[in-house]
N, C-alpha and C positions, 0 to 999 in steps of 0.2 A: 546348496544348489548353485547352479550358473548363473542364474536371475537375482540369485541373494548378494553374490560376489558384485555383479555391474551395476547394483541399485547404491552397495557401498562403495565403489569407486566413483559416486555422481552421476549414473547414465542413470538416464529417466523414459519412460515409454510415452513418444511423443502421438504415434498412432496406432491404432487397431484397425484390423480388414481382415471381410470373411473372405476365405480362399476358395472355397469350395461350397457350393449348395444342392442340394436334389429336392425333388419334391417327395411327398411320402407314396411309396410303391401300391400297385396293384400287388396281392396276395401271391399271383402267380411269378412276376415279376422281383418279389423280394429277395428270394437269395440272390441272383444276379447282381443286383443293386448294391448288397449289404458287401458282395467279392471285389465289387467295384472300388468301391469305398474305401475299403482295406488298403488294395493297391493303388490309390489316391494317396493313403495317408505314406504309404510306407516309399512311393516318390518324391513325395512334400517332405519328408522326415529328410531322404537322401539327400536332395536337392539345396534345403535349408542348411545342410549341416547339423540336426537337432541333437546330434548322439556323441557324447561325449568318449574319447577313451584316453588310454594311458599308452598309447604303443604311436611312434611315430609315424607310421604309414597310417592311421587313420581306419577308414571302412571303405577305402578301396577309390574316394573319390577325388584323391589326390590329383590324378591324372586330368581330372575335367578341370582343372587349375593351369595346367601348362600352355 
């Protein structure tokens, strides 16, 4: 893994922080919350860079670099 590679090259994790929180849903309220959340994670994923691949162009978010 990538966390396993930067722990052996000497990079150490200096802090932690919660990104995101909610409070727990009304019944009627929870799907909404739970689509939310998804599309949370899956702009934190983009955003961060979290996704590894093997092709030069990336997943598209090369351009928010320029």
């Amino acid at each position: 893994m990538r966390i396993d590679k930067a722990f052996a090259d000497g990079y150490t994790i200096v802090h932690k922080g919660l990104v995101c929180t909610t409070s727990i849903p009304s019944p009627t309220s929870k799907q909404k919350i739970k689509g939310l959340c998804l599309a949370l994670e899956a702009m934190f994923t983009f955003v961060f860079w979290a996704m590894n691949t093997r092709t030069e162009y990336g997943f598209g978010g090369r351009f928010l670099c320029n």
